[in-house]
C-alpha positions in Angstrom: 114.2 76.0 76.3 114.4 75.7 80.1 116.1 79.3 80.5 113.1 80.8 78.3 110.6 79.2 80.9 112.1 80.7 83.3 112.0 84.0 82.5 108.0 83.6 81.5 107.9 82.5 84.8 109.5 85.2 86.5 107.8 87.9 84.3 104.6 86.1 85.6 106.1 87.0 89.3 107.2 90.3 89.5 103.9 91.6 87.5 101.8 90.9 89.9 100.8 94.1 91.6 101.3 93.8 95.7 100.2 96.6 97.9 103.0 96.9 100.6 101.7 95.3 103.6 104.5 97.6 105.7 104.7 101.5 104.4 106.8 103.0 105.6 105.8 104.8 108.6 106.4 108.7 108.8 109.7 110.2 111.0 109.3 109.7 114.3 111.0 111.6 116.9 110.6 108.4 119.2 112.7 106.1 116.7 116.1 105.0 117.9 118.5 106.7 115.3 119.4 103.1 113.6 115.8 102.7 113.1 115.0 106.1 111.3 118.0 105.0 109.1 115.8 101.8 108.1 112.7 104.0 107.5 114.7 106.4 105.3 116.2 103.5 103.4 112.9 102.0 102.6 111.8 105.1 101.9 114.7 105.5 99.3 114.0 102.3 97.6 110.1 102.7 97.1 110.9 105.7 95.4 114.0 104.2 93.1 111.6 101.0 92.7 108.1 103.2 91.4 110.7 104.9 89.0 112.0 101.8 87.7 108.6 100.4 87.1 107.3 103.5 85.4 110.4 103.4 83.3 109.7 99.8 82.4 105.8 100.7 81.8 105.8 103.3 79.6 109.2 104.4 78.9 109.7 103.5 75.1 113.6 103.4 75.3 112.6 100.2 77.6 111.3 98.3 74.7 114.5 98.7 72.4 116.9 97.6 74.8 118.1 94.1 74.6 116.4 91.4 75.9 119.0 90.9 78.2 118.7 94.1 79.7 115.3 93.8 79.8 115.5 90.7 82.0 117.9 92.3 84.1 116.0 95.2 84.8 113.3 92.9 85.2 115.2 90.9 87.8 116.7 94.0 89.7 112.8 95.4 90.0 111.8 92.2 91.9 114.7 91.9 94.0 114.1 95.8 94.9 110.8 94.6 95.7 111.7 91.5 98.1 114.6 93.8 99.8 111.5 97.2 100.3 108.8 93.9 101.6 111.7 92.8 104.3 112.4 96.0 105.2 108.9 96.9 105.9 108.5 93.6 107.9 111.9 95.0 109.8 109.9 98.3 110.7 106.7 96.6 111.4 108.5 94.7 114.0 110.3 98.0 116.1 108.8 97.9 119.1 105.8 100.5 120.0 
């Protein structure tokens, strides 16, 4: 019983549609080169992450996989989601 609360609770969590408080900025010829390399990776993972979800949203191969693989998908989406959030939080703090 506990692990199927859980993972109502966590579908509950990563539903919830965020708007990312830290885009990713556009290249900047001013960035230090370890920087850009930040921007391109968030920039990576957005676009991996909005694939996943679209895959999970409509997709109807999604829906016949196990419910395992479902939650694991599930899972991997929101911790795409934390890693692209802390990432932008990263940029947002370069300097100006």
């Amino acid at each position: 019983m506990l692990k199927r609360r859980r993972r109502a609770t966590f579908k509950t969590d990563w539903r919830r549609k965020k708007t990312d408080p830290h885009p990713a900025p556009a290249p900047n010829q001013n960035m230090e080169p370890h920087q850009q390399r930040v921007v391109d990776e968030k920039t990576e993972l957005d676009d991996k992450r909005e694939k996943l979800s679209a895959f999970k949203a409509s997709n109807p191969l999604y829906v016949k996989l196990p419910e395992d693989e479902q939650h694991r998908l599930s899972r991997q989406l929101a911790v795409m989601t934390e890693y692209s959030e802390i990432l932008g939080e990263r940029i947002g703090a370069f300097p100006a």
